[in-house]
MARROLO-952898 format. One record per atom (N, C-alpha, C): residue number from 1; residue in three letters; x, y, z. Coordinates in Angstrom, 1 decimal, always signed. Layout:
BEGIN
(NUM ala (X Y Z)) ...
END
This chain:
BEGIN
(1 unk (+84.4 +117.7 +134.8)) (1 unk (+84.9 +119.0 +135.2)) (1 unk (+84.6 +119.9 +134.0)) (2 unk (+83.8 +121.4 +134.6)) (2 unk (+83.9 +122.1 +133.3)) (2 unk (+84.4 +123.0 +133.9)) (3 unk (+85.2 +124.2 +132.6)) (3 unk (+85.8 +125.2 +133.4)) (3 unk (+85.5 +126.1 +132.3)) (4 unk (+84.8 +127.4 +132.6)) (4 unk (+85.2 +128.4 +131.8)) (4 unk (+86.6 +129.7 +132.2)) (5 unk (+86.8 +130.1 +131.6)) (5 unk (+88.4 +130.7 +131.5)) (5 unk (+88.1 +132.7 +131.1)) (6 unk (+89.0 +133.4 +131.7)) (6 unk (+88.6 +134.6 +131.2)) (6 unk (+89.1 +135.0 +130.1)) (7 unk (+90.0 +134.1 +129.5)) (7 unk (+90.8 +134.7 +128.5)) (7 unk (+91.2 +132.8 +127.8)) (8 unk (+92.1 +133.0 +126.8)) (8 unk (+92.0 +132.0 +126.1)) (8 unk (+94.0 +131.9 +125.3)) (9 unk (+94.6 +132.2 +126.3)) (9 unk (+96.2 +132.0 +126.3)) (9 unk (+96.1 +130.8 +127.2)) (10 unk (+97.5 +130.3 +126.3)) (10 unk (+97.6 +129.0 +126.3)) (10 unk (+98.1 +128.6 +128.1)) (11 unk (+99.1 +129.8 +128.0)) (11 unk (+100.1 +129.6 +129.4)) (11 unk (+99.0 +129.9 +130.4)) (12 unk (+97.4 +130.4 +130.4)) (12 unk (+96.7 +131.4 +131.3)) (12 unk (+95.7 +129.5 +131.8)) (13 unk (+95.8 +129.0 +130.7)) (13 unk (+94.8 +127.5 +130.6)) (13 unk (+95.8 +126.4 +131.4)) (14 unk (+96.8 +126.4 +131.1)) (14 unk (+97.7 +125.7 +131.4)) (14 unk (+97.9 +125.9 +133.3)) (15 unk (+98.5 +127.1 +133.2)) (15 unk (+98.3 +126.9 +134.5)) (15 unk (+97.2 +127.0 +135.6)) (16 unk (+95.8 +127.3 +135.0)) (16 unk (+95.3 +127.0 +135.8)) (16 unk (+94.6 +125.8 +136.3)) (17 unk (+94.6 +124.8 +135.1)) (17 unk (+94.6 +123.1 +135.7)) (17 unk (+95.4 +123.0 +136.7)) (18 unk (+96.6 +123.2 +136.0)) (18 unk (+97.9 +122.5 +136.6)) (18 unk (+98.1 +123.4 +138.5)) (19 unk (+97.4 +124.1 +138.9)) (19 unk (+97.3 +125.0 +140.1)) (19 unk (+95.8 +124.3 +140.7)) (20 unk (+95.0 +124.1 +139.8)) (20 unk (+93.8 +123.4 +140.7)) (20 unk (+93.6 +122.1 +140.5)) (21 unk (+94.3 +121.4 +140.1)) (21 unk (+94.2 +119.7 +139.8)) (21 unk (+95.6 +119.2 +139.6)) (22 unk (+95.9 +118.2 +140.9)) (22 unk (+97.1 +117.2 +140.4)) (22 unk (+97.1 +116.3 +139.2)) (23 unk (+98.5 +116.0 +138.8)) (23 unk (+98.6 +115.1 +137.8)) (23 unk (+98.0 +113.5 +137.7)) (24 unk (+97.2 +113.3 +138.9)) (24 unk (+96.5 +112.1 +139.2)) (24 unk (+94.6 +112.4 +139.2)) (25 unk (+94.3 +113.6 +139.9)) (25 unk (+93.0 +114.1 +139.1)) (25 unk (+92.9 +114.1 +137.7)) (26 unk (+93.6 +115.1 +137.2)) (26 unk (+93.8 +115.0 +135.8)) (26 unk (+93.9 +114.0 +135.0)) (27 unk (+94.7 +112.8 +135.1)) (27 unk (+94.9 +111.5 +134.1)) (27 unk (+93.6 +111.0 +134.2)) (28 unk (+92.4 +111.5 +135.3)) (28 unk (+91.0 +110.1 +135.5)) (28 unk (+89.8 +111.0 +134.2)) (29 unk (+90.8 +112.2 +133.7)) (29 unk (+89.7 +112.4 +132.5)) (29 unk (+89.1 +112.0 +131.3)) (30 unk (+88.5 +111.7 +130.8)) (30 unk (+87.9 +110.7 +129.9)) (30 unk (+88.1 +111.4 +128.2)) (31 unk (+87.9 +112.8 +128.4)) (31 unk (+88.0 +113.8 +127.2)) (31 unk (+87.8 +115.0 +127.5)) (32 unk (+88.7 +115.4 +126.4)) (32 unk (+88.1 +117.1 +126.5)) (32 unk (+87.6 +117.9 +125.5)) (33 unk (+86.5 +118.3 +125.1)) (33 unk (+86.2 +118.9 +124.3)) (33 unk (+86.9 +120.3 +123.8)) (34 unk (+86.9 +120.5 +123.0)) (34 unk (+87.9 +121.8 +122.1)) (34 unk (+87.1 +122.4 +120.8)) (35 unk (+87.8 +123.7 +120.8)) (35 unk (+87.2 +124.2 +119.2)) (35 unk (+88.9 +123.8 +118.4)) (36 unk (+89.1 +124.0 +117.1)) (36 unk (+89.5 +123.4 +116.4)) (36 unk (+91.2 +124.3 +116.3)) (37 unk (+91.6 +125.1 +117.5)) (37 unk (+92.8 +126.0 +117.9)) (37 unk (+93.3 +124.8 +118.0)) (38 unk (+95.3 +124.4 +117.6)) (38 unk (+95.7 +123.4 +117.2)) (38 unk (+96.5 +123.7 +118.6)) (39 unk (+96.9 +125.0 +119.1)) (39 unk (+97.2 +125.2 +120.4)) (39 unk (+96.7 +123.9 +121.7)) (40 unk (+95.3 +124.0 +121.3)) (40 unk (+94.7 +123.2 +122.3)) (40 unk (+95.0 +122.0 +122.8)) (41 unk (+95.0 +120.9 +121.4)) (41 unk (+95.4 +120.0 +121.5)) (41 unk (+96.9 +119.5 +121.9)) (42 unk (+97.6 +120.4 +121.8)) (42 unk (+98.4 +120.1 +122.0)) (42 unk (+99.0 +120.4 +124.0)) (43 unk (+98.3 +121.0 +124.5)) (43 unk (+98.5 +120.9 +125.8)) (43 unk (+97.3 +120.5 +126.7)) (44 unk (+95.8 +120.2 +126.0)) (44 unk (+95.2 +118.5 +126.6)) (44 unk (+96.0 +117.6 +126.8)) (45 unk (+96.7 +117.4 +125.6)) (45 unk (+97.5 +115.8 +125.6)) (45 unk (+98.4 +116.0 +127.1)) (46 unk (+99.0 +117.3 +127.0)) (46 unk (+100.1 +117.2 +128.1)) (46 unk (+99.4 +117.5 +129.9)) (47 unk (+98.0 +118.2 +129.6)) (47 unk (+97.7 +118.8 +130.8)) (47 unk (+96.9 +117.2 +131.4)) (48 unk (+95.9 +116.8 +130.5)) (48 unk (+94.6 +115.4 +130.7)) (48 unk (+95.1 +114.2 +129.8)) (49 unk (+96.6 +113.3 +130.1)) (49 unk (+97.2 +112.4 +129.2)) (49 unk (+96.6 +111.6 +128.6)) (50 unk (+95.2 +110.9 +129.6)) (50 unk (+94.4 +110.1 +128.7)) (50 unk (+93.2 +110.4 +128.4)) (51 unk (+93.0 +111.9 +128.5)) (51 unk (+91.4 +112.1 +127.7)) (51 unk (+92.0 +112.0 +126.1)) (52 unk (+91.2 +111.9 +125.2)) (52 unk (+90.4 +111.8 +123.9)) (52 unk (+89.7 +113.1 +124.2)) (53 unk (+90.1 +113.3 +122.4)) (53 unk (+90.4 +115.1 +122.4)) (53 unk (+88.6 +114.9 +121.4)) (54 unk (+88.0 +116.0 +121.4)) (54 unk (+86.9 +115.9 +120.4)) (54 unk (+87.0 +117.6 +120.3)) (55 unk (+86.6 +117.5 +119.0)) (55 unk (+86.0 +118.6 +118.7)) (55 unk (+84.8 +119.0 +118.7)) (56 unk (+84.2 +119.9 +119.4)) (56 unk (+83.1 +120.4 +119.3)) (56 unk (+82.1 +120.4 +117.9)) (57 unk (+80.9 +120.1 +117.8)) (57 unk (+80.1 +120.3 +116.7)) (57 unk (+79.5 +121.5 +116.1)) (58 unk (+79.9 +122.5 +116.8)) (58 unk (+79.4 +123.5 +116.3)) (58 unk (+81.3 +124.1 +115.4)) (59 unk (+82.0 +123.9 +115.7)) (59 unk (+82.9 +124.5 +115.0)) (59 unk (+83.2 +123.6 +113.6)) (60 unk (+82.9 +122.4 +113.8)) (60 unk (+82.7 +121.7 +112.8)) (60 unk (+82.1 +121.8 +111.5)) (61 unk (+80.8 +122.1 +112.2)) (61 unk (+79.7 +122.9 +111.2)) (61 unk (+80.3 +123.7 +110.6)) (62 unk (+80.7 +124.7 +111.1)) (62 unk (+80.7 +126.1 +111.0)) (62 unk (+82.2 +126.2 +109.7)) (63 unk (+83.2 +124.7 +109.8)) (63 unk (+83.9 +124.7 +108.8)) (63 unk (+83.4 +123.8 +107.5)) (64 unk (+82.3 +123.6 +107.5)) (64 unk (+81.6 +122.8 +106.4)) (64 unk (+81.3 +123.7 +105.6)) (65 unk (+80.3 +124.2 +106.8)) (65 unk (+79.5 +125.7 +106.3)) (65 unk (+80.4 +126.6 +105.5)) (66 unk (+81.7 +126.8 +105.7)) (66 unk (+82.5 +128.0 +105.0)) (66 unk (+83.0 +126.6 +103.5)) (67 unk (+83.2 +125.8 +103.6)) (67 unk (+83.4 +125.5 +102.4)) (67 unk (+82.4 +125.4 +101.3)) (68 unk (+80.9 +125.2 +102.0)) (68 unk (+80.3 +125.3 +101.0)) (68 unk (+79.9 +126.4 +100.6)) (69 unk (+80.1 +127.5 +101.0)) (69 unk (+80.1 +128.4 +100.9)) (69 unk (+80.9 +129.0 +99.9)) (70 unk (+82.3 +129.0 +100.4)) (70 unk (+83.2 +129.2 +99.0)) (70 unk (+82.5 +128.4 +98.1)) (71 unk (+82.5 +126.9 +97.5)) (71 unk (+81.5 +126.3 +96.9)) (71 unk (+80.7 +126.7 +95.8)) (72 unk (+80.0 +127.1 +96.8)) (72 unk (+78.8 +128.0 +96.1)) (72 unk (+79.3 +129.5 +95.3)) (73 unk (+80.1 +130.1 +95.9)) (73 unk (+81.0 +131.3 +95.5)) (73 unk (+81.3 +130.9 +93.8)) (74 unk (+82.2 +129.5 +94.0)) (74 unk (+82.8 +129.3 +92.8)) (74 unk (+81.9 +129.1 +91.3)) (75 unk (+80.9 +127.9 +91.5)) (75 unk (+80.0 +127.5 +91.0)) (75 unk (+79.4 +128.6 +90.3)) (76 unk (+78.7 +129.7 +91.8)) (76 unk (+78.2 +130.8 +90.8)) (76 unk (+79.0 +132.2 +89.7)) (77 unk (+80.5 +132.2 +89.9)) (77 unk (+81.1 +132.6 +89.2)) (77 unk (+81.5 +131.9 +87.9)) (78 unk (+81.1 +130.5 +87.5)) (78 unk (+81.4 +129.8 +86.7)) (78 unk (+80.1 +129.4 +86.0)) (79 unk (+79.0 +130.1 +86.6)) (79 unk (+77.7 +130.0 +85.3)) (79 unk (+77.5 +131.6 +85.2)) (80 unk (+78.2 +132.7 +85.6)) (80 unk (+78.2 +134.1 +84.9)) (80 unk (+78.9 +133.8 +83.8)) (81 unk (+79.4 +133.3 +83.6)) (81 unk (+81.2 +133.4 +82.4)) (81 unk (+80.0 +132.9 +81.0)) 
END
């Protein structure tokens, strides 16, 4: 099942599983992929009981990416000094 969404409220996601899939569709999900919104996770568990949550790889990256970033921010402010 993939769904894209017009908007990205919790109650707008919520009920639209819950209006197009019974509670017996929904438990045969396996996982759901998510960006790293702590929102999310918490109403997969309630909406898909036994999917396994993952996070997507690109947002993953993209929080590596900002640490090494800062990282590198720091480093180079500590060979100006």
């Amino acid at each position: 099942m993939i769904s894209i969404l017009d908007d990205r409220l919790s109650k707008n996601i919520c009920a639209y599983f819950k209006n197009r899939y019974s509670l017996e569709e929904r438990s045969v999900v396996k996982s759901g992929v998510i960006d790293l919104n702590a929102n999310y996770q918490l109403f997969i568990r309630r909406l898909f009981p036994r999917a396994k949550i993952v996070i997507d790889r690109f947002h993953i990256v993209q929080l590596v990416n900002r640490v090494f970033d800062q990282l590198r921010g720091y480093n180079f402010k500590a060979t100006k000094r």
